[in-house]
VOMIPA-605293 format. One line per 8 residues: number of its first residue (from 1); their letters; for each residue x, y, z of C-alpha. Coordinates in steps of 0.2 Angstrom, whole numbers, plus 5000, padded with zeros to 4 digits. Example, Ala and Ser with C-alpha at 12.3 -4.5 7.8 and 13.67 -1.06 7.14 Angstrom:
2
1) as) 5062,4978,5039 ~ 5068,4995,5036
//
This chain:
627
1) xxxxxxxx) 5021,5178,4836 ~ 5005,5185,4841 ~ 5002,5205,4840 ~ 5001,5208,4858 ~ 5018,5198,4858 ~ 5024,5210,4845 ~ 5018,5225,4858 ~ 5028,5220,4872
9) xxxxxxxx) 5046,5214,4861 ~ 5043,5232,4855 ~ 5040,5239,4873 ~ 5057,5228,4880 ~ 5068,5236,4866 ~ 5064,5252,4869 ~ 5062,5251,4890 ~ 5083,5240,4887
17) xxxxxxxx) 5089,5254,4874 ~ 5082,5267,4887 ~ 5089,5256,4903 ~ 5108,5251,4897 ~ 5112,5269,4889 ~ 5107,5277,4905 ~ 5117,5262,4914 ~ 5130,5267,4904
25) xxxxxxxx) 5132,5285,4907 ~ 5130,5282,4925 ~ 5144,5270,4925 ~ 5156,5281,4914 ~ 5151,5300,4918 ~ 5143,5299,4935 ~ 5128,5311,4937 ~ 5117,5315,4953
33) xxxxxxxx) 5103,5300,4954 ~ 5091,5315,4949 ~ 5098,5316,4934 ~ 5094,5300,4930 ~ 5078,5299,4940 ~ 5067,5304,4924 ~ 5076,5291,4912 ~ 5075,5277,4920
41) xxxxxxxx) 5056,5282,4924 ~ 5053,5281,4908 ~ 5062,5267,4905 ~ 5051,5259,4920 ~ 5033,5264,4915 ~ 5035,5260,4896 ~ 5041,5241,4902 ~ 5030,5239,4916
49) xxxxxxxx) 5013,5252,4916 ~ 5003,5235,4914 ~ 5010,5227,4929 ~ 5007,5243,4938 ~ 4989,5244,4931 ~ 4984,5227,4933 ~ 4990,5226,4953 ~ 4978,5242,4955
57) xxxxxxxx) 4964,5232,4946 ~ 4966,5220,4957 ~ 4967,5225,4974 ~ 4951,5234,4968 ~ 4945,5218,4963 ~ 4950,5210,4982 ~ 4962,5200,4972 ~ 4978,5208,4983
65) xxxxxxxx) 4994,5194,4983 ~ 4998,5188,4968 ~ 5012,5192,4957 ~ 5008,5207,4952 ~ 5006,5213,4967 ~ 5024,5207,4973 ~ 5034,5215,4958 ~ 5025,5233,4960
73) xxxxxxxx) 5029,5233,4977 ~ 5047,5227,4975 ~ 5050,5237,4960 ~ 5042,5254,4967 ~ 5051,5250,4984 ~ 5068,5252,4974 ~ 5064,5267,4966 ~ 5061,5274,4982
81) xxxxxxxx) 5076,5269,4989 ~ 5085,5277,4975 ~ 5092,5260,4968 ~ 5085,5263,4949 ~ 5094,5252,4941 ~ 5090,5239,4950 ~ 5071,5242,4948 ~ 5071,5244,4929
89) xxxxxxxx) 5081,5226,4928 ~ 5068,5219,4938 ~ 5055,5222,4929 ~ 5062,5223,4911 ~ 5069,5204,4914 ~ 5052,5201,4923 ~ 5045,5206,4906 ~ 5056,5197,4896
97) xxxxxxxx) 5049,5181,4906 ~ 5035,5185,4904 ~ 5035,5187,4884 ~ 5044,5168,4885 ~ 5031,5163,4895 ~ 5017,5168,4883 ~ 5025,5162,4867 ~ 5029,5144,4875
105) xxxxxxxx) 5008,5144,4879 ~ 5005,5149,4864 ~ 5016,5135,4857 ~ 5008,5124,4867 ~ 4991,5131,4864 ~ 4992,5131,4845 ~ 4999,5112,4845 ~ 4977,5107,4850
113) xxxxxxxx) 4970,5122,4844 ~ 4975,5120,4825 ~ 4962,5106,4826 ~ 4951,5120,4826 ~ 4955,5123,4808 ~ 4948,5106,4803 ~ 4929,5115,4806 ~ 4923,5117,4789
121) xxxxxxxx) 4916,5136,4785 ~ 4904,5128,4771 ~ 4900,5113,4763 ~ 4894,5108,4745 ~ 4876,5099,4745 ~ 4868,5093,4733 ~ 4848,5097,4731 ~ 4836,5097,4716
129) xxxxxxxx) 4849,5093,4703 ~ 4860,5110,4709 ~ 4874,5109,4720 ~ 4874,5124,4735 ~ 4885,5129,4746 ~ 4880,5130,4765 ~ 4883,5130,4783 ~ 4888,5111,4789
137) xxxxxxxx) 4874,5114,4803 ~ 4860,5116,4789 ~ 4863,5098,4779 ~ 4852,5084,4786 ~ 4856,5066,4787 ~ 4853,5055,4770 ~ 4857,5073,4760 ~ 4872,5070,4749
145) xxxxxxxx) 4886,5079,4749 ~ 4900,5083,4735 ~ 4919,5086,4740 ~ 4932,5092,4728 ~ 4951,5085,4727 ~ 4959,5097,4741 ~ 4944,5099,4750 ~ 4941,5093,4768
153) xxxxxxxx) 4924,5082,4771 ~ 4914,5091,4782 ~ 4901,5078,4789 ~ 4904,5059,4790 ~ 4894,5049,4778 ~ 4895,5034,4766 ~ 4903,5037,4749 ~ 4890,5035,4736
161) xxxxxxxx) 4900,5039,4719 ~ 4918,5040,4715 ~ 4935,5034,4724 ~ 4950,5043,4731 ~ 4965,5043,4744 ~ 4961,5053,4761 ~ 4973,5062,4772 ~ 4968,5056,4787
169) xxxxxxxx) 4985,5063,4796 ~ 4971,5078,4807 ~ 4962,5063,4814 ~ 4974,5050,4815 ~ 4993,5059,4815 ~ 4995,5047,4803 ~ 5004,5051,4788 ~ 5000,5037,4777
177) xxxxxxxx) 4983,5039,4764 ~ 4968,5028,4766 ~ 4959,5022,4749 ~ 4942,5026,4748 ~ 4929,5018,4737 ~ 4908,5015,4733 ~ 4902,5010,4751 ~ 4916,5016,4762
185) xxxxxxxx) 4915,5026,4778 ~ 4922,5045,4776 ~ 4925,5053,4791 ~ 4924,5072,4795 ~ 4942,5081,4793 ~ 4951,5071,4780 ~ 4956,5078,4764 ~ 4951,5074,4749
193) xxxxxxxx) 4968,5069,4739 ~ 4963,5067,4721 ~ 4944,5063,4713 ~ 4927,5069,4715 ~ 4919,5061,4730 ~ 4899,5061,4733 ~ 4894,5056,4750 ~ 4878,5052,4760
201) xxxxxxxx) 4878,5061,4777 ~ 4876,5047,4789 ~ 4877,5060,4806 ~ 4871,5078,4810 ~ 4886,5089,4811 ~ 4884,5090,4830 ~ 4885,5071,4832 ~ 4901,5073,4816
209) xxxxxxxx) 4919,5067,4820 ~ 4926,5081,4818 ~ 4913,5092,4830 ~ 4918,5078,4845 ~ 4938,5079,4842 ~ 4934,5099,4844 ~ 4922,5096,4860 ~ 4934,5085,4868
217) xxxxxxxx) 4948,5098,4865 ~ 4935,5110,4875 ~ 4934,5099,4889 ~ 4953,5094,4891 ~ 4956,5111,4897 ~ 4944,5112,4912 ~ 4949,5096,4919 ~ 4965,5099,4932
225) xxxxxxxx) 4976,5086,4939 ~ 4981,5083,4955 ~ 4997,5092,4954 ~ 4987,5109,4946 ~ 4975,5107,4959 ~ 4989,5107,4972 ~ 4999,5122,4965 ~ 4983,5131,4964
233) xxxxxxxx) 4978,5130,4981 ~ 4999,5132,4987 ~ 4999,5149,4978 ~ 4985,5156,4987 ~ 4992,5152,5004 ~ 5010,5154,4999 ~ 5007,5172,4992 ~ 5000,5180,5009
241) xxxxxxxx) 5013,5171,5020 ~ 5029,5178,5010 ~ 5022,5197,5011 ~ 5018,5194,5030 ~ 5037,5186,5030 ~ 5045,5200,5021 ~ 5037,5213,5033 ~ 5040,5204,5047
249) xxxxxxxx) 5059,5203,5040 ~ 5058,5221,5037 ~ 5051,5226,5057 ~ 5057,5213,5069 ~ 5076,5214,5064 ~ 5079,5234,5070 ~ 5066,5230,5084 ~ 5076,5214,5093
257) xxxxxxxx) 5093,5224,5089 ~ 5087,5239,5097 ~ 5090,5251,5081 ~ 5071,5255,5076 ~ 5077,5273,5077 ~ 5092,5272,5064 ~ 5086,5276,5049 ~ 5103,5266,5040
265) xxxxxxxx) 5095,5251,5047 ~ 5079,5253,5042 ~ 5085,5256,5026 ~ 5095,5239,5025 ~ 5080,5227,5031 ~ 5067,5236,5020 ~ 5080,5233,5004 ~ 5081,5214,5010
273) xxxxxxxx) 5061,5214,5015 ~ 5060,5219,4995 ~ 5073,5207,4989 ~ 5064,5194,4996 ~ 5046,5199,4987 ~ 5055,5198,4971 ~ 5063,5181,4977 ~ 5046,5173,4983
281) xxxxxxxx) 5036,5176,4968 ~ 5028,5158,4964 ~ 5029,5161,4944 ~ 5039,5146,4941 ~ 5027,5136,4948 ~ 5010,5144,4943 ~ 5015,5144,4925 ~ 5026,5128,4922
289) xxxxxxxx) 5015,5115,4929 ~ 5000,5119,4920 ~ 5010,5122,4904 ~ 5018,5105,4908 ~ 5000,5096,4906 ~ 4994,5109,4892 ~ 5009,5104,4881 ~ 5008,5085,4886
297) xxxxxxxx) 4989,5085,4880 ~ 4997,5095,4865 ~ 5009,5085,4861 ~ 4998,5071,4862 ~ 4985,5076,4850 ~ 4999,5079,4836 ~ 5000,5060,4837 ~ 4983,5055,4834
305) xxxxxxxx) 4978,5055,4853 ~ 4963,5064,4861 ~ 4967,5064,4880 ~ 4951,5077,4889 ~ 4961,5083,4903 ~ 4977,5086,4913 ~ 4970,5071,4927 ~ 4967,5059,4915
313) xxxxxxxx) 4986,5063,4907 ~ 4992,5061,4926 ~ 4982,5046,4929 ~ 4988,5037,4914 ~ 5007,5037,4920 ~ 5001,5031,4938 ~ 4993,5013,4927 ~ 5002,4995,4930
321) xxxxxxxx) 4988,4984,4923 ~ 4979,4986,4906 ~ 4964,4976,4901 ~ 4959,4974,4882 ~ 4944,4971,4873 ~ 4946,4958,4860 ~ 4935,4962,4846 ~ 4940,4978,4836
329) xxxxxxxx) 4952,4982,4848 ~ 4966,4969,4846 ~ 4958,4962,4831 ~ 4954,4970,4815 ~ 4934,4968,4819 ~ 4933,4961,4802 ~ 4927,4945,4804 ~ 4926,4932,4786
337) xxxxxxxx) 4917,4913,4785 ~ 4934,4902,4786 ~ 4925,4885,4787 ~ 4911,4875,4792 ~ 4903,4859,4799 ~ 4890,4853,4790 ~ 4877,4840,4799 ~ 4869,4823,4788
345) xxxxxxxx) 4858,4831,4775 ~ 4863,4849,4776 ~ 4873,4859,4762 ~ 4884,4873,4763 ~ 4872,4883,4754 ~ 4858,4879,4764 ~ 4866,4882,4781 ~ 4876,4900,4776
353) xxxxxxxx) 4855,4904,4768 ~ 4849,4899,4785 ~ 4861,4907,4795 ~ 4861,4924,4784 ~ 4843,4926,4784 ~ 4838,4924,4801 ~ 4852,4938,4805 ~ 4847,4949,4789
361) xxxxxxxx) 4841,4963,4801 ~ 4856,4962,4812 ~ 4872,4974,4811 ~ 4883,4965,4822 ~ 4899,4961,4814 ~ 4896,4942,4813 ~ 4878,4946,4805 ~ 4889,4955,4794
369) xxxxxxxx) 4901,4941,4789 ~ 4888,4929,4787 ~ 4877,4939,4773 ~ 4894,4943,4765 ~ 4898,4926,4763 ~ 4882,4921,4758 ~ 4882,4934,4744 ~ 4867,4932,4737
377) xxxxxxxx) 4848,4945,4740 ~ 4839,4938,4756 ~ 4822,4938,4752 ~ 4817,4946,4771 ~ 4799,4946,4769 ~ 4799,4927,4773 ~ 4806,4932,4789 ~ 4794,4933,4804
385) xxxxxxxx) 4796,4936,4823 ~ 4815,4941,4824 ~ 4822,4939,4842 ~ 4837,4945,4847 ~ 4845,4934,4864 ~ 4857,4947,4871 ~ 4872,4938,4868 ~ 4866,4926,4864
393) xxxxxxxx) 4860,4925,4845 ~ 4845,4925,4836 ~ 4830,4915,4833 ~ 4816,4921,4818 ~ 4803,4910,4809 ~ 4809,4908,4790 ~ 4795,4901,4779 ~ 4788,4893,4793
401) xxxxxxxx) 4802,4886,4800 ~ 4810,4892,4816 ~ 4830,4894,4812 ~ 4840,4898,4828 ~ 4857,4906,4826 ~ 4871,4907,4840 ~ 4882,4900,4850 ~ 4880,4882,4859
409) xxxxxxxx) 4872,4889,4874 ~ 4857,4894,4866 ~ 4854,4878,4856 ~ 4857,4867,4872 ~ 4845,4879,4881 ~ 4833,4872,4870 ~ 4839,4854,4873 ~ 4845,4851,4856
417) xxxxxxxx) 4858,4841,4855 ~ 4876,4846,4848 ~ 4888,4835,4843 ~ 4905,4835,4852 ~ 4920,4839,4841 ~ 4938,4837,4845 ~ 4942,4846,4831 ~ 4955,4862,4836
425) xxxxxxxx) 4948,4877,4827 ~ 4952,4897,4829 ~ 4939,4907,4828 ~ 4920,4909,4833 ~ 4907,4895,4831 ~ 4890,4901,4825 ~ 4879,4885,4829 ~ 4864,4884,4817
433) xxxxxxxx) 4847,4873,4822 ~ 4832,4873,4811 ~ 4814,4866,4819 ~ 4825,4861,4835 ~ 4834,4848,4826 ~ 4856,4853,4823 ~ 4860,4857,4808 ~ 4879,4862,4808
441) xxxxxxxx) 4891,4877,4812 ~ 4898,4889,4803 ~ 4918,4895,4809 ~ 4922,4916,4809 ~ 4939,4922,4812 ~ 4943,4938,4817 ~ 4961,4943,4812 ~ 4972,4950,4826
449) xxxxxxxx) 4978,4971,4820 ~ 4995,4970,4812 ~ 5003,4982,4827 ~ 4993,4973,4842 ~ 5009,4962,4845 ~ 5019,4976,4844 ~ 5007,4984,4855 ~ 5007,4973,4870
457) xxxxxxxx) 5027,4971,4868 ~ 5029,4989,4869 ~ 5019,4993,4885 ~ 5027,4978,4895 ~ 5044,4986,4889 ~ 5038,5002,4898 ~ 5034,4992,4913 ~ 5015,4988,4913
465) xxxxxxxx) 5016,4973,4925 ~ 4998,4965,4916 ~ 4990,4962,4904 ~ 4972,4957,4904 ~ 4960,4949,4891 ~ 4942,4950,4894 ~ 4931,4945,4878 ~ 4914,4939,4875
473) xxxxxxxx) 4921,4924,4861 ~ 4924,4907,4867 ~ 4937,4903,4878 ~ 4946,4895,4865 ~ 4947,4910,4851 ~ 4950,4922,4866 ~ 4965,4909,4873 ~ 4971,4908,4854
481) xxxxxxxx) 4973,4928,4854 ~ 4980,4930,4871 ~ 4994,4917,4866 ~ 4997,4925,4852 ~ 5000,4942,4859 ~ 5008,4936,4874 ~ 4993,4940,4887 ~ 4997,4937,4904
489) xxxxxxxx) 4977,4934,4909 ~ 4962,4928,4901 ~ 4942,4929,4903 ~ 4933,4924,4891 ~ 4915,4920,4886 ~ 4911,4938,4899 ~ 4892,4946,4894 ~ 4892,4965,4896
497) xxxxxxxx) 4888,4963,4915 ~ 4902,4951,4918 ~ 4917,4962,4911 ~ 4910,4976,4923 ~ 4913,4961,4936 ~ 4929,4956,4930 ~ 4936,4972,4929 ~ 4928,4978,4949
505) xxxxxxxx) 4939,4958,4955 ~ 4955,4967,4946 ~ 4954,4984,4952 ~ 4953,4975,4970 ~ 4969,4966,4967 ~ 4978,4982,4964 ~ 4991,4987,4974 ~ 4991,5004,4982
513) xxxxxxxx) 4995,5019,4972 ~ 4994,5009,4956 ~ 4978,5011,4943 ~ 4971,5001,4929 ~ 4966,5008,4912 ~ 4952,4997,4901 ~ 4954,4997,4881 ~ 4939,4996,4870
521) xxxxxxxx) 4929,5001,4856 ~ 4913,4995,4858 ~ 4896,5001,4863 ~ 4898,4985,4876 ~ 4913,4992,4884 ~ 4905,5008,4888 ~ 4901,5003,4903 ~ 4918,4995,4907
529) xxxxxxxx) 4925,5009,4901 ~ 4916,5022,4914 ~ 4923,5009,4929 ~ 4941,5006,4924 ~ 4955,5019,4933 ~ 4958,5027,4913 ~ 4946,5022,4900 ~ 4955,5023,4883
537) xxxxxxxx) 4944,5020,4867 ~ 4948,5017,4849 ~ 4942,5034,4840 ~ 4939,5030,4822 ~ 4929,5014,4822 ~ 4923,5014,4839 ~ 4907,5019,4844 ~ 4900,5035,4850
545) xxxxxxxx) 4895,5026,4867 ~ 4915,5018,4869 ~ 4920,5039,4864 ~ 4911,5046,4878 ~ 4912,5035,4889 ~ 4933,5035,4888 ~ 4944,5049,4896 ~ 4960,5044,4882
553) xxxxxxxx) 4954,5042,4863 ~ 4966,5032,4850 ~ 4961,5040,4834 ~ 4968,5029,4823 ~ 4963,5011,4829 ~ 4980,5009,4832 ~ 4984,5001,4850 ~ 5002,5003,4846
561) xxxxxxxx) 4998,5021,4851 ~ 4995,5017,4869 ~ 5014,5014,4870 ~ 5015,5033,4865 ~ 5001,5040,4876 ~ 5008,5032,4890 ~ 5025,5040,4887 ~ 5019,5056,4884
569) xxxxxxxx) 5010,5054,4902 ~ 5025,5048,4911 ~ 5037,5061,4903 ~ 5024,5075,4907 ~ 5023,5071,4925 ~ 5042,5067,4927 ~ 5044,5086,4920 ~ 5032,5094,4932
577) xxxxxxxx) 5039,5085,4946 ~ 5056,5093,4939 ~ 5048,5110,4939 ~ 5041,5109,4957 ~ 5059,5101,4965 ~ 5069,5116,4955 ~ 5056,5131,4959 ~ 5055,5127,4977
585) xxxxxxxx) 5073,5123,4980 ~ 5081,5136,4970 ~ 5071,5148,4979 ~ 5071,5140,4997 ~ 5090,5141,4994 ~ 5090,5161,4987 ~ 5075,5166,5001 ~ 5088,5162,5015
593) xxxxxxxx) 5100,5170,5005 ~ 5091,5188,5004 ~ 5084,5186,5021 ~ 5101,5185,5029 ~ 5109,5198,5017 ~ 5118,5188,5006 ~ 5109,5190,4991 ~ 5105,5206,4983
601) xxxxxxxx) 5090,5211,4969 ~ 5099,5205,4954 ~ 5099,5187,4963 ~ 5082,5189,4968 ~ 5079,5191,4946 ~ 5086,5176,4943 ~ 5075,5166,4956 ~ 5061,5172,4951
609) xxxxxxxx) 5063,5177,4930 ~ 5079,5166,4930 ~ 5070,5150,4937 ~ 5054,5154,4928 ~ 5062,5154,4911 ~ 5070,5136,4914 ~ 5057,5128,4921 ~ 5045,5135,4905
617) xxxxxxxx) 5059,5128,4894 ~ 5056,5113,4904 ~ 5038,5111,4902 ~ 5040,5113,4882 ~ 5048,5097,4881 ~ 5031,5090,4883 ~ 5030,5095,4865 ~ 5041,5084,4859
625) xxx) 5037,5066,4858 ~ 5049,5052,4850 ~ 5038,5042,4841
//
C-alpha cells in the first residue's frame, strides 16, 4: 500500500468511527438534527474535503461534469436537506471505492512497472587494467564489462571470459536458467547465477534489450483501444445529459402537476433529482475498462510477453488466421551441414572449402553453418569481388576462380547445368558451381523448436480457423515443416516482396470482422510485419527491425506463448464487455428506480460505489493468467 493510500485508509476510519457513533446515538437517544449537524460535518469534510476541492479546481479549470462534480452536488444537496446520514454514507463508501480502485491500478500498475527495476543504476567496466563503476549510458560498444554472481548484466554483449547460468525469468517469464559460455550472447536484465562473467558490449544502452522492453512499456500506455476510446468520448456526453436529466426531473414534475408552489414537493423531486446524480455517475465504466486492458497488458508481461498497447491486446482476440515465418520462428534458426552431393572429381573437403569461403563475409545463418562445418581458418585475402544476389546467394573470385554459392535458380541463371535428383531430402540445398561448371550441393537442416507443435495445436484448440506458412526455403523443406506441424496453407520459396504480396491476397480473403496476425523474427519480415492486422515478433533472437516493427513481442522465442497472449486478449476483452453490460444495466435499471421514487440514496451507493467495486474486482482478473 502506497502512502497516499495509507492517508486516505486513515482518513475513512476516522470519517466511519465519526459516522456510525453519531448514527448510533441518533438511532438510540434521538437529538435535534442540529445537534448532530457539526459531527457529521466533521465526519463529511475529513472523508471528502478533496472531492470538494477538486470539483472547485475544476469548474475553475472549465472542466464542470465529471464525477466529482456529481457527488459534491449530491452529497452537499443532502446536507441541505437535512438528510446527514445519508450524505456522509455517500461519500465515505464513495471513498472507500475509490481507495479499492487505486490499490487494483496499482496492482495492475506494478505487474509492468517492476520491469522498471531491471534498469541498472551502474555498471562495472573494465579500462586500463582497473575495473570502474559507471553509468550504463557512459560504456561504448567493444568495452568489456564484468558482472558478479547476483548481479544483473546491464548492456548486451558477447561473453568473453567465464561461464554461468542466467535467470532469464525478467525477460522471458521463464523460470528455467540458461547456460552461458565463451561466445554466447548475454542479454541486458538477466541475472548472473553463479561465476564471474566478462562480457564485450555489442549495443549502446539505448539500443540494450532491457532499454526497449522499458520503451515498449512507455508506449503500451498511450495507445487506447476501441472500447477506451468509446468510453472516453461516452463519458463526455453521458455526464452533461444526466445533470440536464436530473434538473429537468427536479422542475418539470411540480410544474406539469401544478404544485411548483408546495415547498413538500419541491422537496421530494429535488431529493430524487439528487439520487439520481449519485445513481448516474459513470465510475464503473471510466475506471474498469481501462483497468481491464492495463491489467491484461500487465498480466501479459508477467509471462514473457511485451504487448505496446490496449488496441493491439483488443485486436489480438478479434484474429482467425495466423501466418508464420519458417525460419527462427518455427525452427530453432540453427541450421547444421547434414549431408551432401558430391559431382565427378569433387571432395567433401573441397566443396564445404569452396562453399565456406565465398560466404566468409556473410552473417546469414546458412553462411554460418557452412564455416562451422568447415571448421578450419578461411584464408579471406584470396577473396575478391564478393557479391551478394538478394536471395539469392553469393558469387566472389577465390584465387582466381569465380565460385558461385546458392540456390538452383542462380546457377541455372547462368546456364549451368544441374543435375536432376530424385533423391527425397529435408532441408535446404546450397548448390555450389566453380568457373560455371557444377560441382555438387551441400544439404542444411533447420530443426523445427521443440514447443512449435505444441504451438499450432494450441491456437487451433482456441479456434484460429488458419494457419499459414510463408517461407523463403524450397517448397520442399517449407512442405516438410508445414506437415509436420500440421499447417493448413503453404508458400514457399516467397523473396521479401512476395510475403508482403502473400499476406495483402490473405488479408483480401478475410471475412468481415475477422483480422490476421503475422509471426516473425527476421529483419525480412519487418515489413510483413508492419502490413499484417497484429504483428507479433520473437523478442530474444529476433531482430531489432522484426522488434519495431511488431505490436506483440514473444520474449522467449517460444511460440507456444502465442496460445497465452491470445488468451490473455480474449479474456481481457470478454471482461470489459462484462463491465460495460453490468455498468449500464445495473444503472439503467436503478435510474428509473430513483426517477420514479422507488429507490432512495443508499441504492443510489450501490449503483454507483457498489457496481464500481465489482466491476474493478472484474477487471483484476486480467491479472491472473492460467498458464
Amino acid at each position: 500500500m502506497t502512502r497516499k493510500q495509507k492517508k486516505m485508509l486513515i482518513r475513512i476510519l476516522i470519517a466511519a468511527i465519526l459516522f456510525v457513533g453519531t448514527f448510533t446515538a441518533e438511532h438510540i437517544l434521538h437529538p435535534s438534527a442540529w445537534m448532530l449537524l457539526p459531527i457529521y460535518a466533521a465526519a463529511y469534510l475529513v472523508v471528502g474535503w478533496d472531492i470538494l476541492w477538486k470539483a472547485i479546481r475544476n469548474i475553475a479549470h472549465g472542466q464542470i461534469f465529471d464525477e466529482n462534480f456529481l457527488m459534491a452536488i449530491a452529497s452537499l444537496g443532502a446536507f441541505a436537506m437535512q438528510e446527514f446520514d445519508e450524505s456522509v454514507a455517500v461519500m465515505l463508501l464513495y471513498q472507500v471505492g475509490e481507495l479499492f480502485q487505486s490499490y487494483a491500478v496499482n496492482k495492475s500498475r506494478n505487474a509492468i512497472s517492476s520491469l522498471v527495476e531491471l534498469r541498472p543504476d551502474l555498471a562495472t567496466v573494465e579500462r586500463n587494467g582497473e575495473l570502474l563503476e559507471v553509468n550504463p549510458e557512459e560504456i561504448a560498444v567493444e568495452e568489456t564489462i564484468v558482472v558478479k554472481t547476483g548481479e544483473r548484466i546491464p548492456l548486451d554483449g558477447i561473453v568473453t571470459e567465464g561461464n554461468s547460468t542466467l535467470d532469464t525469468a525478467a525477460l522471458t517469464g521463464e523460470s528455467l536458467p540458461r547456460s552461458v559460455a565463451v561466445g554466447d550472447e548475454a542479454l541486458s536484465g538477466c541475472i548472473n547465477q553463479n561465476g564471474l562473467l566478462k562480457i564485450r558490449v555489442t549495443k549502446p544502452f539505448s539500443q540494450s534489450t532491457i532499454s526497449k522492453i522499458l520503451e515498449l512499456v512507455e508506449e503500451a500506455s498511450e495507445r487506447k483501444s476501441k472500447s477506451e476510446a468509446f468510453i472516453t468520448r461516452f463519458a463526455k456526453y453521458y455526464t452533461p445529459f444526466v445533470v440536464l436529466a436530473a434538473v429537468l426531473l427536479c422542475i418539470i414534475p411540480p410544474v406539469v402537476t401544478g404544485n411548483f408552489l408546495n415547498g413538500a414537493v419541491w422537496l421530494k423531486w429535488v431529493s430524487r433529482a439528487l439520487t439520481f446524480l449519485v445513481i448516474s455517475c459513470p465510475c464503473a465504466l471510466v475506471i474498469s475498462v481501462p483497468l481491464s486492458f492495463f491489467g491484461g497488458i500487465g498480466g501479459a508481461s508477467k509471462n514473457g510477453i511485451l504487448i505496446k498497447g490496449s488496441n493491439y491486446l483488443e485486436a489480438l482476440a478479434a484474429v482467425d488466421t495466423i501466418a508464420f515465418d519458417k525460419t527462427g520462428t518455427l525452427t530453432q534458426g540453427i541450421f547444421t551441414v547434414t549431408g551432401m552431393e558430391l559431382a565427378a572429381n569433387t571432395t567433401k573437403e573441397q566443396l564445404l572449402e569452396w562453399a565456406a569461403t565465398a560466404e566468409a563475409f556473410s552473417t546469414h545463418p546458412i553462411a554460418n553453418s557452412l564455416r562451422t562445418a568447415y571448421g578450419k581458418p578461411i584464408a579471406k585475402e584470396t577473396i575478391q569481388d564478393v557479391q551478394e544476389i538478394a536471395g539469392n546467394g553469393v558469387q566472389a573470385m577465390i584465387n582466381e576462380h569465380l565460385v558461385m554459392v546458392g540456390k538452383a535458380e542462380m546457377l541455372q541463371k547462368q546456364n549451368i547445368p544441374i543435375p536432376e535428383n530424385k533423391k527425397e531430402s529435408t532441408g535446404t540445398k546450397v548448390f555450389v558451381a566453380v568457373d560455371q561448371v557444377y560441382r555438387g550441393y551441400i544439404l542444411i537442416a533447420d530443426p523445427i523448436k521443440p514447443t512449435a507443435e505444441k504451438a499450432i495445436r494450441g491456437i487451433k484448440e482456441l479456434g484460429i480457423q488458419k494457419t499459414v506458412l510463408l517461407s523463403g526455403d524450397t517448397e520442399q523443406t517449407a512442405k516438410a515443416v508445414a506437415d509436420t506441424l500440421h499447417i493448413d496453407e503453404v508458400h514457399a520459396q516467397l523473396l521479401p516482396k512476395d510475403k508482403v504480396q502473400c499476406l495483402e491476397n490473405l488479408l483480401h480473403k478475410q471475412k468481415k470482422g475477422t483480422l490476421l496476425a503475422y509471426v516473425g523474427d527476421g529483419i525480412n519480415d519487418a515489413p510483413v510485419l508492419t502490413r499484417a492486422d497484429v504483428g507479433i515478433a520473437m523478442g530474444a533472437m529476433g531482430s531489432d527491425a522484426a522488434i519495431e516493427a511488431a505490436d506483440i513481442v514473444l520474449m522467449d522465442d517460444n511460440p507456444d506463448k502465442l496460445s497465452t497472449a491470445i488468451q490473455i486478449a480474449r479474456k481481457t476483452k470478454y471482461i470489459v464487455r462484462e463491465n460495460i453490460v453490468f455498468a449500464l444495466g445495473v444503472k439503467s435499471i436503478v435510474l428509473l428506480l430513483g426517477a420514479i421514487g422507488l429507490a432512495n440514496m443508499w441504492a443510489a451507493v450501490f449503483a454507483d460505489v457498489g457496481v464500481a467495486m465489482i466491476a474493478i474486482c472484474n477487471a483484476i482478473r486480467t491479472l491472473r493468467i492460467k498458464k
